[in-house]
Rosetta silent file (secondary structure, phi, psi, omega in degrees, C-alpha in Angstrom):
SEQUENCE: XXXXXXXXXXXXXXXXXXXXXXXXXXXXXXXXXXXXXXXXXXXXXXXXXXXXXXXXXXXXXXXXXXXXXXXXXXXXXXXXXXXXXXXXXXXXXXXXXXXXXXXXXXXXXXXXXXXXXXXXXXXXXXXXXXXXXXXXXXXXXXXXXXXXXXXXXXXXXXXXXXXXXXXXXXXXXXXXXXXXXXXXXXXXXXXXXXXXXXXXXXXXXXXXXXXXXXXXXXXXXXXXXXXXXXXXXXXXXXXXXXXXXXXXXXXXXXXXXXXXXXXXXXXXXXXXXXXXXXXXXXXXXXXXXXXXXXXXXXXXXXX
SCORE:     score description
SCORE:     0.000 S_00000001
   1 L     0.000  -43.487 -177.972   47.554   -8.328   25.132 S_00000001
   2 H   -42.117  -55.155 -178.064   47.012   -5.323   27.423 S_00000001
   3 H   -29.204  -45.725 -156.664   51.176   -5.223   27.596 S_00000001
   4 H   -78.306  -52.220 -175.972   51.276   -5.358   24.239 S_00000001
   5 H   -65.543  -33.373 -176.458   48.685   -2.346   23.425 S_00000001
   6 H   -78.197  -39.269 -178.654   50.666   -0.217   26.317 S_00000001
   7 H   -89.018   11.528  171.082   54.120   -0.787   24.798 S_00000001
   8 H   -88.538  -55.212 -178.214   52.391    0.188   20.688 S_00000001
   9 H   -36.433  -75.336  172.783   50.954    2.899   22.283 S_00000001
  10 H   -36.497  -64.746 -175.934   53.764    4.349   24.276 S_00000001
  11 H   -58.029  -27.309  177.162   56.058    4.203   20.807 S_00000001
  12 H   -54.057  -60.400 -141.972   53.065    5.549   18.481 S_00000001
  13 H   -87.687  -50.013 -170.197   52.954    8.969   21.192 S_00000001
  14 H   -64.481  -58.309 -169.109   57.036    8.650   21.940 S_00000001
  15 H   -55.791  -33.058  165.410   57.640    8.702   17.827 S_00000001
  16 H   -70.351  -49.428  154.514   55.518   11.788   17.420 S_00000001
  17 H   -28.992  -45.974 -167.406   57.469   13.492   20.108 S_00000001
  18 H   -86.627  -37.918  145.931   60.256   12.981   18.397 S_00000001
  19 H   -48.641  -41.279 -176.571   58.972   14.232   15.064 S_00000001
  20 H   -76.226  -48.799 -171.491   57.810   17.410   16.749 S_00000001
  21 H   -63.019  -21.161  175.733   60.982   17.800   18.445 S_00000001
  22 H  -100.752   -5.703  169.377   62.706   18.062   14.929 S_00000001
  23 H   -82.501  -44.354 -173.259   60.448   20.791   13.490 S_00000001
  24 L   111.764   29.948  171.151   61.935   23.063   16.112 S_00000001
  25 H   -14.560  -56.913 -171.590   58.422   23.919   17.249 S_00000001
  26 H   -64.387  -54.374 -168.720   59.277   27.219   19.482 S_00000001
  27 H   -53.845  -51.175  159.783   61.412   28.495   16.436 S_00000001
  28 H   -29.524  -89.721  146.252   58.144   27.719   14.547 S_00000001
  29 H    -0.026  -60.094 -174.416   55.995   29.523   16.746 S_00000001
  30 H   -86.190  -23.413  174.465   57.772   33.069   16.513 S_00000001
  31 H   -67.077  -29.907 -159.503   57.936   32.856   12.772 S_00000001
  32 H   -72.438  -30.739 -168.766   54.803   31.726   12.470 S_00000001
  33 H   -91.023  -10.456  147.132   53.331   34.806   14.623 S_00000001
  34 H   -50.549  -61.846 -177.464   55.771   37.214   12.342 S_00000001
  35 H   -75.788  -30.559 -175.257   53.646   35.936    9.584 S_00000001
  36 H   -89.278  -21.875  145.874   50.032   36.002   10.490 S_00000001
  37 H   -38.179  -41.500  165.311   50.621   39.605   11.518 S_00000001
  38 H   -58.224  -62.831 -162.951   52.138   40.159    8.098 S_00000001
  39 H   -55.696  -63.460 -171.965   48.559   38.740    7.272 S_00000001
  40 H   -52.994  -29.672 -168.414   46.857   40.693    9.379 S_00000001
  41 H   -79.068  -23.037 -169.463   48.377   44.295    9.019 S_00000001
  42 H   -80.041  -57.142  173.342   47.867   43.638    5.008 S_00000001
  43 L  -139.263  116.542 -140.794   44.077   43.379    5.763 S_00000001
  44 L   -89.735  -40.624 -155.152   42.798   43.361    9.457 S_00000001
  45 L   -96.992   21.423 -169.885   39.178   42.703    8.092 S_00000001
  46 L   -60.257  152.355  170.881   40.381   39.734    6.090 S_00000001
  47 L  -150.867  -14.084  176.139   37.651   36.847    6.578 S_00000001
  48 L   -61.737   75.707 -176.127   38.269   34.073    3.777 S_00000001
  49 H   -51.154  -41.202  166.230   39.112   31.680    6.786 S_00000001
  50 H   -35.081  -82.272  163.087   40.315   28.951    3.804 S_00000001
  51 H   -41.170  -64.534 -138.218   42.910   30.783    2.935 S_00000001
  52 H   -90.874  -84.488 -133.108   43.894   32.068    6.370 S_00000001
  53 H   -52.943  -65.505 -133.758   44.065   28.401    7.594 S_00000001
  54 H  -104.336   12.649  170.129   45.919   27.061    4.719 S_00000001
  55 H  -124.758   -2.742  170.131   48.492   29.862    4.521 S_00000001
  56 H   -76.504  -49.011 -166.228   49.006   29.722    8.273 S_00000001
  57 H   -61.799  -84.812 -143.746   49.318   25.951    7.992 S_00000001
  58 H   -52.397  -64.389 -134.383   51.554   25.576    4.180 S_00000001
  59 H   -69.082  -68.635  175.634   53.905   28.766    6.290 S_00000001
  60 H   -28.696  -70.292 -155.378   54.276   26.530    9.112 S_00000001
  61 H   -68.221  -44.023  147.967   54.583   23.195    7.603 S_00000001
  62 H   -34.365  -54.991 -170.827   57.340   25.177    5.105 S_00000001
  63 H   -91.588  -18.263 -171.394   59.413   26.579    8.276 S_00000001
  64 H  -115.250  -13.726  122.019   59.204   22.838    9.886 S_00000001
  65 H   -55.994  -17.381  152.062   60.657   21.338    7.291 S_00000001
  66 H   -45.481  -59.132  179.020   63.734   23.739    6.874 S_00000001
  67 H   -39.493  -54.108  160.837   63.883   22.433   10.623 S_00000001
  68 H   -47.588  -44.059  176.282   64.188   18.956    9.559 S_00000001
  69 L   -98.109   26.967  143.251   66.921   18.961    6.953 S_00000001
  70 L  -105.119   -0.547 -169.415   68.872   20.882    9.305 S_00000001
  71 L   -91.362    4.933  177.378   68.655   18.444   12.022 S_00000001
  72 L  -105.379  -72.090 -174.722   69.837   16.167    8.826 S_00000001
  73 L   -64.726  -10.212  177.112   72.876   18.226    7.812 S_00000001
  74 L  -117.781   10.784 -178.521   74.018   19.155   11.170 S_00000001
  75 L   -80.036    6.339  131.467   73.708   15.462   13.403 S_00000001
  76 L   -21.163  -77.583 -166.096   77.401   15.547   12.639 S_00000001
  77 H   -78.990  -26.354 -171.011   78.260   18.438   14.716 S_00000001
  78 H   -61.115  -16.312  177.018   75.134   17.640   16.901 S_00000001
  79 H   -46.364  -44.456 -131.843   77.474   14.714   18.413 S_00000001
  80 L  -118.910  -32.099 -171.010   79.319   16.836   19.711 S_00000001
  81 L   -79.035  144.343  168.539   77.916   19.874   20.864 S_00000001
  82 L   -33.984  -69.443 -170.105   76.186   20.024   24.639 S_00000001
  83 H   -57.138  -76.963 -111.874   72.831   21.381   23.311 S_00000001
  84 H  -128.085   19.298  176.213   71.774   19.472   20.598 S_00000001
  85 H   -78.446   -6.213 -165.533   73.347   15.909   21.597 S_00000001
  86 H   -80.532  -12.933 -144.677   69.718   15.129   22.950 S_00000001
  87 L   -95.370  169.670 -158.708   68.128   15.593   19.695 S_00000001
  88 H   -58.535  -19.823 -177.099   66.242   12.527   17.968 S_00000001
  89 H   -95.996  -15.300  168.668   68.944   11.641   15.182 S_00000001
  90 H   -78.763  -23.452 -176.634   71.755   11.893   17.810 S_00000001
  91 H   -65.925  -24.941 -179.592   70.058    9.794   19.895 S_00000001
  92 L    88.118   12.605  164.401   69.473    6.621   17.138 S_00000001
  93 L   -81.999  -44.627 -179.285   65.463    7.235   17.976 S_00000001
  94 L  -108.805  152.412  164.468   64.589    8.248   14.601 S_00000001
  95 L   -94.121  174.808 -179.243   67.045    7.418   11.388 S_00000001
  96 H   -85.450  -21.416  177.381   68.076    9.524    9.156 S_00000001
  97 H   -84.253  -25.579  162.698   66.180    8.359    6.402 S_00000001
  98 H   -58.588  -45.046  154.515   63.096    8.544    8.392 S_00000001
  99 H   -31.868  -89.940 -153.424   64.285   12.179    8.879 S_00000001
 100 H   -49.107  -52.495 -173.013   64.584   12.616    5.532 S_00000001
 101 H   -61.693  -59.512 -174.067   60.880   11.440    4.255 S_00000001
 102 H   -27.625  -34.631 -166.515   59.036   13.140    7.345 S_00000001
 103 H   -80.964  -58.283  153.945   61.151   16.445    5.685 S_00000001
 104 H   -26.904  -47.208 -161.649   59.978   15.780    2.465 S_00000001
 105 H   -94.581  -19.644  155.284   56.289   15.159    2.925 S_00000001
 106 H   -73.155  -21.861  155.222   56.170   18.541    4.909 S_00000001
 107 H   -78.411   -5.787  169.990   57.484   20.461    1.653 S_00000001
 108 H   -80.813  -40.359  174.216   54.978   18.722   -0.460 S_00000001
 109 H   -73.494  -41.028 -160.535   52.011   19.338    1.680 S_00000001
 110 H   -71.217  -38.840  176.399   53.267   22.628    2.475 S_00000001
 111 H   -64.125  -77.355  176.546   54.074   23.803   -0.820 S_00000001
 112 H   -33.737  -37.467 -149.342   50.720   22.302   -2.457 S_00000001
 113 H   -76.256  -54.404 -123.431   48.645   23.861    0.267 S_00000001
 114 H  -105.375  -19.451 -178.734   50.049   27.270   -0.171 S_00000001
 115 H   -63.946  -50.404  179.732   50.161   26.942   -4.578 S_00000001
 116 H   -54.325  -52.613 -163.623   46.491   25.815   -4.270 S_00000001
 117 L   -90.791  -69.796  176.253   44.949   27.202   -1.641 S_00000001
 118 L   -90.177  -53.135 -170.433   46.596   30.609   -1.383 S_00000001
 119 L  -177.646  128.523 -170.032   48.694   31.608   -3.793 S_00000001
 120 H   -60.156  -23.950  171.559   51.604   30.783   -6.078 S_00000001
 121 H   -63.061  -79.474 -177.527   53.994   33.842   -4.705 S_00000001
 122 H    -5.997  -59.534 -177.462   53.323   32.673   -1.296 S_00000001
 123 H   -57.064  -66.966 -160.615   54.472   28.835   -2.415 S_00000001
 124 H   -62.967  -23.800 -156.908   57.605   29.997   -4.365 S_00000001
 125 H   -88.063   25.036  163.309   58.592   32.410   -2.102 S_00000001
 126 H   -68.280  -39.929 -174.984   58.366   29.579    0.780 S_00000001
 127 H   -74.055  -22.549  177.961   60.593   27.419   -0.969 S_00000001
 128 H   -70.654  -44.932  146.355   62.765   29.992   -1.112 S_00000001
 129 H   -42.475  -28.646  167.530   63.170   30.737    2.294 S_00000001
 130 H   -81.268  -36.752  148.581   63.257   26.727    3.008 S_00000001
 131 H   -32.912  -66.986 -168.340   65.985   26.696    0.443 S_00000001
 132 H   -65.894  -45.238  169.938   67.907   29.339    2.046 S_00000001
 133 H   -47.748  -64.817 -166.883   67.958   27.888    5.434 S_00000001
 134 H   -47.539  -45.196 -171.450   68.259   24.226    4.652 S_00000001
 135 H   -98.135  -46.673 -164.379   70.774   24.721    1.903 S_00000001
 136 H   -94.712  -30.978 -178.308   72.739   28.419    1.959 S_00000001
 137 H  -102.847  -54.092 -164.028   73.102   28.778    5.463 S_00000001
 138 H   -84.782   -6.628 -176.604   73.265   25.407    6.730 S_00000001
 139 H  -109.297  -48.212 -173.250   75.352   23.386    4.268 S_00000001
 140 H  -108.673  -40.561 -169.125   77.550   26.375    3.058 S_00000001
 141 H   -70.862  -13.446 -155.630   77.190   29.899    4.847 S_00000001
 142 L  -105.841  -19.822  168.312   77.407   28.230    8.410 S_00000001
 143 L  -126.787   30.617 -179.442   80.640   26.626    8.017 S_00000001
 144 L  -132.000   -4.251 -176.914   82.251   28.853    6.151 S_00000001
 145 L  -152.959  145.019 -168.322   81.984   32.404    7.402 S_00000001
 146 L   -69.677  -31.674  176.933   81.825   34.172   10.826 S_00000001
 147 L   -75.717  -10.736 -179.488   79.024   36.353    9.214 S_00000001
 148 H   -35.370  -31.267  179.349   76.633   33.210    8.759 S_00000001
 149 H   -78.906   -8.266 -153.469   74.222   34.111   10.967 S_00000001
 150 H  -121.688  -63.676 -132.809   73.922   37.907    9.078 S_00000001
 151 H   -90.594  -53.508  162.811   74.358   36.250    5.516 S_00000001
 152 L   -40.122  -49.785  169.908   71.796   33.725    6.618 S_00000001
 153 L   -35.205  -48.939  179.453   69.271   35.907    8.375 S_00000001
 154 L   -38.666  -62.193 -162.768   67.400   36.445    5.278 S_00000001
 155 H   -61.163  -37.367 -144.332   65.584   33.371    4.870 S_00000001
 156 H   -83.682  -48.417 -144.170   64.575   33.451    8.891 S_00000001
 157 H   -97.359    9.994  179.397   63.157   36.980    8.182 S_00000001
 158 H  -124.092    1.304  177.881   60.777   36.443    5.857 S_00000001
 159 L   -55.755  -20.874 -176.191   57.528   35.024    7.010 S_00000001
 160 L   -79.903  -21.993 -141.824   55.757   38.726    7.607 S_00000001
 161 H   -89.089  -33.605 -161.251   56.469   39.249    3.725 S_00000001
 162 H   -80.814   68.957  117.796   54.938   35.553    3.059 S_00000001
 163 H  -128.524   17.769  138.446   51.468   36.380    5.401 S_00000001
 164 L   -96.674  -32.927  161.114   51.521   39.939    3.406 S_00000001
 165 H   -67.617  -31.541  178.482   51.302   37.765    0.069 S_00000001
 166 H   -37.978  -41.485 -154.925   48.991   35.497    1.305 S_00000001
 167 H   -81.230  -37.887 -149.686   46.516   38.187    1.743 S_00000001
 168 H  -129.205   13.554 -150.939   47.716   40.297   -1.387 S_00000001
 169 L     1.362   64.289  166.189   49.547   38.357   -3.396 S_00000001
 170 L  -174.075  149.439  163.797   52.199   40.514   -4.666 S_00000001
 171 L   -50.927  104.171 -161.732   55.215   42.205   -2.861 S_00000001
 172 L  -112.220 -157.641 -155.546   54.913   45.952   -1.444 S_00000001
 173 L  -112.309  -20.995  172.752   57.577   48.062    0.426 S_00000001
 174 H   -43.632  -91.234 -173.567   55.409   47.571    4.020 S_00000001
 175 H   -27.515  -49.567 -169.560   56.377   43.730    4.371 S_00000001
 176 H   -72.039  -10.632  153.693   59.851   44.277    3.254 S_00000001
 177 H   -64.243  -55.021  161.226   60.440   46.610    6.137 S_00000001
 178 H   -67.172   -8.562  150.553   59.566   44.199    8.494 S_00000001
 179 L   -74.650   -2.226 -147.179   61.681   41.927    6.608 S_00000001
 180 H   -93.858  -65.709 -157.703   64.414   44.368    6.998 S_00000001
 181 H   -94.905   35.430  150.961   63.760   44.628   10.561 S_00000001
 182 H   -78.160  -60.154  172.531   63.665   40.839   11.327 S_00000001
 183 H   -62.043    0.719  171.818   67.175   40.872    9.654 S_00000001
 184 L   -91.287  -40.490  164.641   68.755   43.151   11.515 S_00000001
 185 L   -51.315  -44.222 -161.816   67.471   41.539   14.709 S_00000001
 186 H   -46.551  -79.817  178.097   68.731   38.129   13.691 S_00000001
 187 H   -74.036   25.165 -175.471   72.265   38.778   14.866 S_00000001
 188 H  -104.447  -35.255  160.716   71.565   40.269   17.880 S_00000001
 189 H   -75.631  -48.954  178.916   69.276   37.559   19.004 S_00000001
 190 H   -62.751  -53.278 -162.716   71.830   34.715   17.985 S_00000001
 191 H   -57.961  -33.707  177.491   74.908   35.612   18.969 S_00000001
 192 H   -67.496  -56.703 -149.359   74.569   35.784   22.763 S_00000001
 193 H   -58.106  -17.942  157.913   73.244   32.382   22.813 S_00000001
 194 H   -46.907  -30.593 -165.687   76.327   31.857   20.678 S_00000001
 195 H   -96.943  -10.367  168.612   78.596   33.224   23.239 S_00000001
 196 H   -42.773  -65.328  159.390   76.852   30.965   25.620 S_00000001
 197 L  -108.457   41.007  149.303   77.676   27.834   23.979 S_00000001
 198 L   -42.603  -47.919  159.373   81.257   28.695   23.024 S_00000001
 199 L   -33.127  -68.190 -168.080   82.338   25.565   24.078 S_00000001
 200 H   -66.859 -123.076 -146.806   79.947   23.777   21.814 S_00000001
 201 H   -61.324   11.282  139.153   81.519   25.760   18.583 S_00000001
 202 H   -89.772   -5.014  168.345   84.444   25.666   19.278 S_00000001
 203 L   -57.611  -66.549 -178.180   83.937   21.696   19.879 S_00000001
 204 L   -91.896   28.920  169.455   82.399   21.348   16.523 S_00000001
 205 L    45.425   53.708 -177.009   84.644   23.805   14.635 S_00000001
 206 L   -83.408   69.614 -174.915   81.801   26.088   13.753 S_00000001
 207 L   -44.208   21.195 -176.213   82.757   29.210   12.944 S_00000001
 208 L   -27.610  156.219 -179.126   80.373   31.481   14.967 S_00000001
 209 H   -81.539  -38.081  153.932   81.806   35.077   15.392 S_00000001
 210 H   -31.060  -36.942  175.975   82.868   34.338   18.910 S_00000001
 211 H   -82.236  -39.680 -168.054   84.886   31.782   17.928 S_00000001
 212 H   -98.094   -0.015 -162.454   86.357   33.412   15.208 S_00000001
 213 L  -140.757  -19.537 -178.707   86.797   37.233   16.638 S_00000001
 214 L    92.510  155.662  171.688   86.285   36.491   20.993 S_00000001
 215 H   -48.252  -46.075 -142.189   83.690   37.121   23.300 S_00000001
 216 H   -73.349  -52.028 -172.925   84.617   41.029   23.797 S_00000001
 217 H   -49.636  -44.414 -167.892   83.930   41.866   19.697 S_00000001
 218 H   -48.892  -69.234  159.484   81.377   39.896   19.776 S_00000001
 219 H   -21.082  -81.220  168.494   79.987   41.629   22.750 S_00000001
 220 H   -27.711  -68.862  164.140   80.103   44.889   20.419 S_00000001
 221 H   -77.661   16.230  179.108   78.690   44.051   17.794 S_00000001
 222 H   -98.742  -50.589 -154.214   75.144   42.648   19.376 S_00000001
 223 H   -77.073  -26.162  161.245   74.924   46.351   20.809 S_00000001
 224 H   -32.085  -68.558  161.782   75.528   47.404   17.049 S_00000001
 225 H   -14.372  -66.265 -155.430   72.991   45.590   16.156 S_00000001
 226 H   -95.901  -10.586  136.226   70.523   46.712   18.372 S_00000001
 227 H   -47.140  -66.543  178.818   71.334   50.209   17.792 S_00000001
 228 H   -51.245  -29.379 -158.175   70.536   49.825   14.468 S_00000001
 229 H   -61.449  -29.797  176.685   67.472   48.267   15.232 S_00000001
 230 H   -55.430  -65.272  168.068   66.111   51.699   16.499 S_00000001
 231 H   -25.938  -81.760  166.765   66.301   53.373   13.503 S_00000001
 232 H   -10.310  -54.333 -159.881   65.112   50.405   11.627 S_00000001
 233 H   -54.161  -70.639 -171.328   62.399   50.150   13.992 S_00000001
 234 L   -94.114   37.078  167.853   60.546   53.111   13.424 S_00000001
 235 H   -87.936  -27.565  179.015   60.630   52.879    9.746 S_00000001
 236 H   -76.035   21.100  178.279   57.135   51.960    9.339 S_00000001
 237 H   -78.536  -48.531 -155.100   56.360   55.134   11.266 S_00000001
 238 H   -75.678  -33.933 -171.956   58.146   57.193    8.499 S_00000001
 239 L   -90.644    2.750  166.365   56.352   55.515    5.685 S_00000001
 240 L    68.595   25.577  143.297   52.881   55.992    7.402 S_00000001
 241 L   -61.690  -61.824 -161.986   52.199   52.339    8.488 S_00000001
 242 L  -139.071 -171.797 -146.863   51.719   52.624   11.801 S_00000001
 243 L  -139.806 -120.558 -144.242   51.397   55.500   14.203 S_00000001
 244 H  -104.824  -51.339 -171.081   52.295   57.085   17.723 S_00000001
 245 H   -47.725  -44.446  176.770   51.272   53.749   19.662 S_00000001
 246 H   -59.614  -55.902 -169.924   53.695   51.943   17.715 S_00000001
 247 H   -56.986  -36.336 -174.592   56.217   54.117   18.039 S_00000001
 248 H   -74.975 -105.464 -156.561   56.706   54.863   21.699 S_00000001
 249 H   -14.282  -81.491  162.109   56.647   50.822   21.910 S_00000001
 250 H   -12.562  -80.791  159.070   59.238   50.436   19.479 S_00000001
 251 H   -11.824  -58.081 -169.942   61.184   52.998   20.993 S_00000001
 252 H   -99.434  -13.727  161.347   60.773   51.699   24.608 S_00000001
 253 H   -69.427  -57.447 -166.599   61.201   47.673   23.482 S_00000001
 254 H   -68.422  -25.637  174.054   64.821   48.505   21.441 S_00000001
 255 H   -54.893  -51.658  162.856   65.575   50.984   24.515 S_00000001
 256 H   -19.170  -89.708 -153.231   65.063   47.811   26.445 S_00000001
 257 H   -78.010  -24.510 -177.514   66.884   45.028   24.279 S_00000001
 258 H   -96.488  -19.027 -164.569   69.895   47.794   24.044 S_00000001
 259 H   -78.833  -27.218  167.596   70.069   48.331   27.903 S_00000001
 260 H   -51.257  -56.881  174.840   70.364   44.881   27.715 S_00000001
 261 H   -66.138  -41.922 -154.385   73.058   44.313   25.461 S_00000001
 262 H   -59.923  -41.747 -176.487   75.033   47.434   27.021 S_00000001
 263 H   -67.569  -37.024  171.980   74.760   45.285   30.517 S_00000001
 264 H   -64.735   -2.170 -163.523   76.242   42.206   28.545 S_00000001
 265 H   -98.311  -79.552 -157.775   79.223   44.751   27.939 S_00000001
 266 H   -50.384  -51.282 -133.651   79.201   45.765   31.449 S_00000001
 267 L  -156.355   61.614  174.342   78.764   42.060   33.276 S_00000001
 268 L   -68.852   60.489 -176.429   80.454   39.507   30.370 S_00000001
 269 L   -83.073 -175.440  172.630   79.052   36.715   31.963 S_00000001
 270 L  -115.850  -30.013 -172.429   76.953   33.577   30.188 S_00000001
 271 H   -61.829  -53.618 -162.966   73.875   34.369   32.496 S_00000001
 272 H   -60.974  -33.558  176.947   73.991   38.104   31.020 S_00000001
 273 H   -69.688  -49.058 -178.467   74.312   36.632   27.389 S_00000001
 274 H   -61.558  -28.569  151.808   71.085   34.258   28.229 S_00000001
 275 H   -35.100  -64.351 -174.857   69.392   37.296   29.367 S_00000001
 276 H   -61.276  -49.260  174.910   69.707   39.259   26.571 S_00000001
 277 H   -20.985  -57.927 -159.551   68.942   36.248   24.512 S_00000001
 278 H   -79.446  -52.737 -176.641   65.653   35.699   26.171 S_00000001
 279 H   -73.705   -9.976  173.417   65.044   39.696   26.077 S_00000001
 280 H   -82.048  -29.437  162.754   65.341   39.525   22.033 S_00000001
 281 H   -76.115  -41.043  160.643   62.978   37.296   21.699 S_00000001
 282 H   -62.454  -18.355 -174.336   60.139   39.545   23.870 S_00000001
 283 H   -48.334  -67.011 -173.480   61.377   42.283   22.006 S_00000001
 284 H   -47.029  -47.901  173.364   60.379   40.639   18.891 S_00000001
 285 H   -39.890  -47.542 -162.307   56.859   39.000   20.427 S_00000001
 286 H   -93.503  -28.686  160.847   56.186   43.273   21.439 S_00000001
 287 H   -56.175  -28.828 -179.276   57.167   44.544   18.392 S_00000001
 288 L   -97.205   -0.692 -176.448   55.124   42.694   16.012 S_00000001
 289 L  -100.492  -27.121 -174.267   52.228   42.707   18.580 S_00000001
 290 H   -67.056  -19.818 -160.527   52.740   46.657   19.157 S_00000001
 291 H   -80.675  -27.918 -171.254   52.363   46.697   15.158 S_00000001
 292 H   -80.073  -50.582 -177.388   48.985   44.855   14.913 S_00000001
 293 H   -41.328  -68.521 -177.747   47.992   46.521   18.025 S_00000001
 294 H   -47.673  -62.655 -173.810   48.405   50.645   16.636 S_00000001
 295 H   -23.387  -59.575 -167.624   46.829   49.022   13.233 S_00000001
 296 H   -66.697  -53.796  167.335   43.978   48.088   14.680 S_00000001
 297 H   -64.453  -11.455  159.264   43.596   51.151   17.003 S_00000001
 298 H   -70.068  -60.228 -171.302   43.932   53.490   13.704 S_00000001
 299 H   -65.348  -32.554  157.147   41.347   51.644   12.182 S_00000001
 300 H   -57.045  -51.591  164.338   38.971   51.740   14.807 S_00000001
 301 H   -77.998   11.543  170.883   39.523   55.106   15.499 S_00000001
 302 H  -100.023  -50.574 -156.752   38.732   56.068   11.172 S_00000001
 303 L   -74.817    0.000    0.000   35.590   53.908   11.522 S_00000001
């Protein structure tokens, strides 16, 4: 009986691993902290805890189901590729149909939570964003254009706009800057790890811009990118969002994240593309933290 209880156990705790492992948890995690900034920066002194729970949660629950059907539309290619042969549907631990409900019952709870609880803009414009991944990038934009990751970008970019509706329910020109400058980030953050795992797309006949233009272009356009990003960067300086604190941070993260790229130019390498990778993602983590950060230190210094 003991035997018995040790081997239920072990699969009850191994099958939840393997659920969690298909929302894409880390990927979670930085959207998720994109959005409750987005909360926060709409109103710092927010306190309706209901709400903040259930639009952190539906936001979540929303981005980890996108996660699901893509780990449905892409265990094709997942065969094949290095990275992602580990994952639970290549492996035969989970089915696909299992897949499928688990994906489901996170847009219904997710969806409900955020129509009910917070707010119907919030809901649709989750589904829209779960749309756009699930469907527009990953069934057509991803195997059909070099630009997928740019054309794509949108949906991945939009969580500060949904945690500035939560709070305010309606769309202003603040949020949409920081959607602006999620999407510009997007390919600058993907693409080394693209050039990384070249192998892998060109295995599964993926058209990543590496594949379809070489490493060297490639190379080029991430320091485009992250040029623009300066600019970008410091728009909510110009529009009288945020202030001096912000700025020099801004300023000295994309100085950063381009010194970065400029080195992947210099030293075409795989390590120097996981570097930068790795440095796009603190960028993002310091940018949206320098933004809460200045907020807060404005408001403090007015009271």
């Amino acid at each position: 009986m003991t035997t018995l209880s040790h081997r239920i156990g072990y699969a009850v705790n191994s099958n939840w691993r393997h659920y969690l492992q298909l929302c894409k948890p880390k990927v979670v995690l930085l959207l998720l902290i994109t959005a409750v900034v987005g909360m926060l920066l709409a109103n710092p002194r927010w306190q309706d805890w209901q709400t903040l729970i259930a639009a952190t949660v539906g936001i979540a629950g929303a981005a980890a189901a996108a996660a699901v059907f893509n780990h449905l539309a892409d265990s094709s290619i997942d065969r094949v590729m290095q990275r992602t042969r580990y994952r639970p549907l290549v492996r035969g631990v989970l089915t696909a149909k299992q897949a499928l409900w688990f994906a489901v019952l996170l847009t219904t709870v997710s969806l409900n939570l955020l129509w009910w609880l917070v707010n119907p803009l919030t809901a649709v414009l989750s589904f829209t964003g779960l749309m756009g991944y699930a469907v527009v990038y990953t069934r057509f934009l991803k195997y059909r254009t070099s630009q997928n990751i740019v054309l794509g970008g949108l949906s991945g970019a939009l969580p500060p706009l949904l945690g500035w509706t939560s709070v305010t329910n309606q769309v202003s020109i603040e949020p949409l800057l920081l959607v602006l400058l999620i999407f510009v980030w997007t390919p600058a953050h993907f693409w080394p790890l693209a050039i990384e795992r070249l192998d892998d797309y060109r295995r599964a006949k993926v058209p990543m811009l590496p594949v379809t233009h070489g490493v060297a272009y490639t190379r080029d356009a991430i320091v485009g990118y992250t040029l623009l990003l300066l600019p970008v960067s410091v728009l909510p300086v110009c529009i009288g969002m945020s202030g001096v604190l912000y700025l020099l941070s801004a300023l000295l993260l994309g100085g950063w994240f381009l010194c970065s790229a400029l080195m992947l130019c210099l030293y075409p390498d795989r390590q120097s593309a996981m570097r930068t990778f790795y440095v796009s993602i603190y960028y993002l983590f310091g940018v949206f933290g320098a933004l809460l950060v200045d907020h807060l230190w404005r408001l403090w210094s007015l009271s």
